[in-house]
GUKE-495742 format. One record per residue (C-alpha): residue in three letters; x, y, z. Coordinates in steps of 0.001 Angstrom, whole numbers, plus 524288, in hexadecimal, padded with zeros to 5 digits. Layout:
(ALA, (X, Y, Z))
...
END
This chain:
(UNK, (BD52B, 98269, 4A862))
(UNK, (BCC33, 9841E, 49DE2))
(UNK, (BD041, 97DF2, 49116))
(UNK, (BC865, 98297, 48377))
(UNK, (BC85A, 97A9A, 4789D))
(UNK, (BC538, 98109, 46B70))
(UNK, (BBC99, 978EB, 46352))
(UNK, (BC8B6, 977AD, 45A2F))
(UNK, (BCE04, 96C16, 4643B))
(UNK, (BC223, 96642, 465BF))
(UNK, (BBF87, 957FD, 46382))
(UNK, (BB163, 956E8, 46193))
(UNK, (BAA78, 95279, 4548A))
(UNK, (B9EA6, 95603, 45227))
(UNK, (B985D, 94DE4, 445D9))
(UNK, (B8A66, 94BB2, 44281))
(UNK, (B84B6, 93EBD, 43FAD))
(UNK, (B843A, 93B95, 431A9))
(UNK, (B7653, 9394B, 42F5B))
(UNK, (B7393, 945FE, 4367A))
(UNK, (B7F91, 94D2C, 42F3F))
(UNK, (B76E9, 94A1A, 42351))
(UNK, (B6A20, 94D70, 42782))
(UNK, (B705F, 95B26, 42A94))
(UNK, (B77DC, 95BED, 41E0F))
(UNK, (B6B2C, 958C0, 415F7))
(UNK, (B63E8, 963FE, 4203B))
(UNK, (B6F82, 96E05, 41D8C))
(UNK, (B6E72, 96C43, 40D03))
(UNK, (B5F4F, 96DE9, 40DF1))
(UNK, (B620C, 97A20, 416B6))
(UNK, (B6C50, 9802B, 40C7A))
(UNK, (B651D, 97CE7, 40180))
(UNK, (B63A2, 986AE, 3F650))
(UNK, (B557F, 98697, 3F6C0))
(UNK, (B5399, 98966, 40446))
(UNK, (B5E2B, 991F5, 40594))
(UNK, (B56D5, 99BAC, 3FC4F))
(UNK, (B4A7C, 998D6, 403A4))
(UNK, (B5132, 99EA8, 40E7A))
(UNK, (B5564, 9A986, 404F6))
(UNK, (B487E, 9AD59, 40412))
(UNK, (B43DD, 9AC19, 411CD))
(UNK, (B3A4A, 99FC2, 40FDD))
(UNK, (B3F9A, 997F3, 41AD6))
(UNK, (B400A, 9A2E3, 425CD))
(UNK, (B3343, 9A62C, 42922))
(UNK, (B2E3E, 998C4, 42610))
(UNK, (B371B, 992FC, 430C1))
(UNK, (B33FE, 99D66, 439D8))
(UNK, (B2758, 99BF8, 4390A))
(UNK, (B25C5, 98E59, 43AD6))
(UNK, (B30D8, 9900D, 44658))
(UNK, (B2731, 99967, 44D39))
(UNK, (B1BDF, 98EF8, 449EB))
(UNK, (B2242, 98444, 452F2))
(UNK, (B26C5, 98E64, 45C6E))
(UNK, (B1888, 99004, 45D77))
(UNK, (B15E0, 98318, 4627B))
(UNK, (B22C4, 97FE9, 46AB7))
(UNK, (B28FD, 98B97, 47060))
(UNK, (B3792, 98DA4, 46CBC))
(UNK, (B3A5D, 995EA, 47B06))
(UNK, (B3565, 9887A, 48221))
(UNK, (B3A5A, 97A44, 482A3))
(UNK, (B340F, 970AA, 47A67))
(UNK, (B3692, 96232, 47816))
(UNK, (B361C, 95CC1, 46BB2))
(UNK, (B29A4, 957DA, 46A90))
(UNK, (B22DE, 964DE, 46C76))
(UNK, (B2D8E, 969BD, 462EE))
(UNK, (B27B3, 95F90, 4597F))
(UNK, (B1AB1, 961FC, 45B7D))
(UNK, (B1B64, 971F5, 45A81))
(UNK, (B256E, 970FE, 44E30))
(UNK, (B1987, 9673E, 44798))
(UNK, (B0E0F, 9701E, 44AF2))
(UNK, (B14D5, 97D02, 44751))
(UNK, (B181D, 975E5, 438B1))
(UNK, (B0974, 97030, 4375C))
(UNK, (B0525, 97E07, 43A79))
(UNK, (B0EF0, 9829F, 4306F))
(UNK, (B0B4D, 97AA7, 4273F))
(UNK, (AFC50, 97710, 428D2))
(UNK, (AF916, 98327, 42EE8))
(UNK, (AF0F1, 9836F, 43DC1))
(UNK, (AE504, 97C8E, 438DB))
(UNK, (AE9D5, 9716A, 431A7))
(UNK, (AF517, 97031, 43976))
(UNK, (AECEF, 9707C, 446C0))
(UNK, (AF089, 9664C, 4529E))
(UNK, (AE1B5, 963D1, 45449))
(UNK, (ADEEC, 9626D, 4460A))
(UNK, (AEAA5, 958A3, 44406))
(UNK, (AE6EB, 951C9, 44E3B))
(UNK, (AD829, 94F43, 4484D))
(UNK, (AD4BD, 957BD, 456B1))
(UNK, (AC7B2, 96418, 453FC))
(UNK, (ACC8B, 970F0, 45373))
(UNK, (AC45A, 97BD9, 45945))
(UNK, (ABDF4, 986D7, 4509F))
(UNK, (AC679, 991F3, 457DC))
(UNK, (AD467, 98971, 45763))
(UNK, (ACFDD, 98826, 4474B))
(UNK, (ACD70, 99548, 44587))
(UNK, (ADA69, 996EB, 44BA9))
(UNK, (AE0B9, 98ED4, 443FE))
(UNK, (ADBE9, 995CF, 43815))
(UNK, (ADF71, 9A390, 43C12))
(UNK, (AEDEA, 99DEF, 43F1F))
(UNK, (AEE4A, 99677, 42FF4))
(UNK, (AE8D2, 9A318, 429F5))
(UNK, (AF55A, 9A998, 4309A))
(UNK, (AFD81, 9A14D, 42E30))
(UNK, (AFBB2, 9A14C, 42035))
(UNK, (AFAE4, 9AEA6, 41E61))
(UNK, (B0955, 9AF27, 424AC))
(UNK, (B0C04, 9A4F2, 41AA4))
(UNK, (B0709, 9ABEA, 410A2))
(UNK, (B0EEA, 9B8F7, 412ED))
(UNK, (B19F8, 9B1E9, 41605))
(UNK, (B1A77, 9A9F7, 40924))
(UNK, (B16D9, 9B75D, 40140))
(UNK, (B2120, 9BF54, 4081D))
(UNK, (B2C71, 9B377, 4039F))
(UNK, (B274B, 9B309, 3F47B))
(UNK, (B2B1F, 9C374, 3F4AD))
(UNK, (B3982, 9BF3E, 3F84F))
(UNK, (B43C8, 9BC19, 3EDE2))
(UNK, (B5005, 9B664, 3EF7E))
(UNK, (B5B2C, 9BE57, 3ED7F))
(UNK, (B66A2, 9B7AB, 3E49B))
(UNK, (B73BF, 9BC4D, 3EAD6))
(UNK, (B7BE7, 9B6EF, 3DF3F))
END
């Protein structure tokens, strides 16, 4: 005999910790905040995200296992890249290690890209307005 118990009957609590019930309140007031609420509006967030999403898929596959660590380390490359660009932003460079002429020049052609994408991007979200639904 097979006997079902709706969830009605059950006695399980679930509760958060309160230090961590906090930390996820403060996280879900920045989230629904005016401000970036009407970011989103206007699409600011988006393409940002996904770009920097594709940036650390990149460097740690999401269709294989990773641990961690790797994790770690492709999330922090894929945000100096992001943010410093493929020359400044370089393993060998921030290690103080030589670079060869052909991985510079590589490097260069990449930052040129990159901030032409940049560029377009940030042009194509100053011709949007946000629409007032009141």
């Amino acid at each position: 005999m097979n006997s079902h118990h709706p969830h009605t009957t059950m006695k399980v609590k679930f509760a958060l910790p309160r230090k961590l019930r906090q930390k996820c309140k403060e996280e879900y007031q920045r989230l629904t905040s005016d401000k970036l609420l009407s970011a989103c509006l206007l699409g600011k967030t988006q393409n940002q995200n996904k770009h920097l999403h594709s940036r650390v898929w990149r460097y740690c596959s999401k269709y294989k296992s990773a641990n961690k660590t790797i994790l770690d380390l492709a999330t922090a490359k894929a945000v100096i890249d992001y943010n410093a660009g493929y020359q400044e932003g370089n393993f060998q460079t921030l290690l103080g290690l030589p670079c060869t002429n052909i991985g510079k020049s590589a490097q260069k052609t990449k930052d040129k890209k990159r901030e032409s994408v940049c560029s377009q991007r940030e042009r194509k979200m100053n011709t949007h307005q946000l629409v007032d639904f009141n």
